[in-house]
N, C-alpha and C positions, 0 to 999 in steps of 0.2 A: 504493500500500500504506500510507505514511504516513496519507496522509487514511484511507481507512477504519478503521486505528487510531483515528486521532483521532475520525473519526465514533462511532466503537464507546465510546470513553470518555465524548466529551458525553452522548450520549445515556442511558448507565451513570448517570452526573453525572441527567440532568430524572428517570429515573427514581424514582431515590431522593429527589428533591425532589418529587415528585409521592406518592410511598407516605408519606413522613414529612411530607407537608401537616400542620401544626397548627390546628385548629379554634378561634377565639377564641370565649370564649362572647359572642356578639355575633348578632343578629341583624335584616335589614334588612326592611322590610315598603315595598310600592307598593300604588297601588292597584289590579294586577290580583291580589291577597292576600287580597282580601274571604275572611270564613268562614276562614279559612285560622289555625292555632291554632301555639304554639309551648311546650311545656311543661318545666320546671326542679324541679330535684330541689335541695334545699337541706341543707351541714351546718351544727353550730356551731361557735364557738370563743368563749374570752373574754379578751382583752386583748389588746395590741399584737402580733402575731404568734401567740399564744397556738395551743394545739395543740387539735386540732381533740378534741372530745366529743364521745365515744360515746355515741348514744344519743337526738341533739339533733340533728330532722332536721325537714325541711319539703317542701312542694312548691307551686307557682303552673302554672297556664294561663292565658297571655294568648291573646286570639281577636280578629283584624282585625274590626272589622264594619261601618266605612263611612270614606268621607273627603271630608270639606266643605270647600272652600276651603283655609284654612292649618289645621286639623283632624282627627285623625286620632284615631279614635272604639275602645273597647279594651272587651272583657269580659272579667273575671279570676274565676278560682278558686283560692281560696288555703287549703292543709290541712296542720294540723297533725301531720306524721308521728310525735314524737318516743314513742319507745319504751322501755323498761326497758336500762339503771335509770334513766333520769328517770323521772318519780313524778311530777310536778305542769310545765308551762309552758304560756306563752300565748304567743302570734304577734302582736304591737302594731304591725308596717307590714313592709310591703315599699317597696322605693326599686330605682333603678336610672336612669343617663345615659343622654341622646340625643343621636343627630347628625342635623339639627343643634341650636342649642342652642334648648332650650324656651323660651315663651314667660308660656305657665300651666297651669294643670291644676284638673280635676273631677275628682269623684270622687262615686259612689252606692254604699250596699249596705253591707257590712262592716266596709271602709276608706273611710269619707267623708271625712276630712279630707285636706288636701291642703300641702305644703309645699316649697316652691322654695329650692335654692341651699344648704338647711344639712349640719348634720355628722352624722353615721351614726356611733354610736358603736364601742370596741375595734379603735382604728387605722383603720379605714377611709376616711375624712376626707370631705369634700366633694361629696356627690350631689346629682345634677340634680335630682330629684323624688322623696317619698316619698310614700308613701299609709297612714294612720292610724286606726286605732280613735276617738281622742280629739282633741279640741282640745288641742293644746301649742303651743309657740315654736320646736320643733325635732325631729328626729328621733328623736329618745332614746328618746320613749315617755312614757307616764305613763297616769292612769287606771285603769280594772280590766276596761279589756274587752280584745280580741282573742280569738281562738283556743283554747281550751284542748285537750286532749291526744285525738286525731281526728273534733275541729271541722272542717269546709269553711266556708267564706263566699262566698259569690259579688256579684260588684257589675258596676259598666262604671265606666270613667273615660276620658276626653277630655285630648291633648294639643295645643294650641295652639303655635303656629309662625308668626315674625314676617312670612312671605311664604310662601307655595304651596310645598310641598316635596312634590318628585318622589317620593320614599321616607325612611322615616324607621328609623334605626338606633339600637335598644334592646341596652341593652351593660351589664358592671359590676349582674348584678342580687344585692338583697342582702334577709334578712330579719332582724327584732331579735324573740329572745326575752325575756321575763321571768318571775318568778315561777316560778324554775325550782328544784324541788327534787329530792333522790335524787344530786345530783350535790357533793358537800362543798367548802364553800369557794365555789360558784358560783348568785349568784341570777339574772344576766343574763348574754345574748350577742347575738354575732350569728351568723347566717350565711350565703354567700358561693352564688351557684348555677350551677349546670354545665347545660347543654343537655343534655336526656335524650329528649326527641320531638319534631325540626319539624314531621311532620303535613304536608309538604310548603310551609311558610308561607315567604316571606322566602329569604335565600340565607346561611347560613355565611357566615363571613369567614374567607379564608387569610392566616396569618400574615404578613407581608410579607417575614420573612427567608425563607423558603419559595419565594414571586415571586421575590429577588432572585436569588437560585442557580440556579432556572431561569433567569433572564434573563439570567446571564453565563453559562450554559453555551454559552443560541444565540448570544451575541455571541462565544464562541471560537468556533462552529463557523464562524460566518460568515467570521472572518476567515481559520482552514484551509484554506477553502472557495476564498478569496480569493486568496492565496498562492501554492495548485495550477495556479493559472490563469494568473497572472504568469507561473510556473517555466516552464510549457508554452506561452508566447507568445514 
């Protein structure tokens, strides 16, 4: 009777780690992911923690579409959502980390420029790879192109990796507004993007405190399990 208690509670225990799994916006791509698409809904904000604006919104489609040696080959669509009351912005790069760590990067179409290692402005700090309107030094932005208000762009870009990687994980994606008016006080920002369509591409990543809870639930049971067995020997 004890054990099937105990059964009944572990199992109470993966449940609820299984229904409250958190999704990290992260996602892995192999190469059985060819054609395979993952699409991102993006808000804004402006300054270090700054509170998210109304109004100042975006969206990206990355699409697998091949992988050559250390290579792994991307098409993007990138559109400017922002709606009322913004009144005027442009979209000057998206960025976004990989695992593992990049090597270099291309980039054609909309966002041709390319930038390793720098800083993503309004707290953000330190991205793997940006993708750019313009020639600059950094992610910031400058120039007067990108995006303006329900622009698409489409291009491909190519990530490079210092040996053959099994699968590669895109994570931390983020885009930088400018030239943004209707919003008082606010001409630039960035914003931060959530998973809104796998499209089947790639796999989620579960939080790991999520794993971890299930994983000490089966190690109580097991030892329950274990116990019963002794008592009854």
């Amino acid at each position: 009777m004890r054990l099937n208690r105990s059964i009944a509670s572990l199992a109470a225990i993966a449940s609820f780690a299984f229904a409250g799994t958190a999704l990290a916006d992260s996602m892995t791509f192999g190469a059985g992911d060819i054609n395979k698409s993952v699409t991102l809904t993006y808000n804004g904000y402006s300054g270090n923690g700054g509170a998210t604006i109304g109004g100042l919104t975006g969206s990206t489609t990355f699409t697998l579409t091949g992988v050559s040696g250390n290579t792994y080959n991307f098409n993007y669509s990138v559109t400017n959502t922002s709606a009322t009351p913004v009144t005027e912005s442009r979209i000057s790069s998206f960025a976004f980390n990989t695992d593992p760590t990049i090597a270099s990067a291309t980039s054609t179409g909309a966002f041709s420029q390319t930038t390793l290692n720098s800083n993503y402005p309004n707290g953000i700090g330190t991205v793997d790879v940006c993708f750019k309107d313009a020639t600059t030094g950094s992610c910031a932005g400058g120039g007067g192109g990108g995006l303006t208000l329900g622009q698409t762009g489409t291009g491909a870009f190519s990530l490079s990796f210092s040996s053959p990687a099994t699968a590669v994980t895109l994570s931390d994606f983020f885009v930088r507004y400018q030239s943004i008016a209707g919003i008082p006080g606010i001409s630039s920002a960035s914003g931060a993007g959530t998973i809104s369509s796998p499209s089947g591409s790639g796999t989620k990543v579960p939080e790991p405190g999520m794993l971890g809870l299930f994983g000490l639930g089966l190690a109580g049971l097991a030892l329950a399990r274990r116990r019963q067995v002794l008592r009854r020997a």
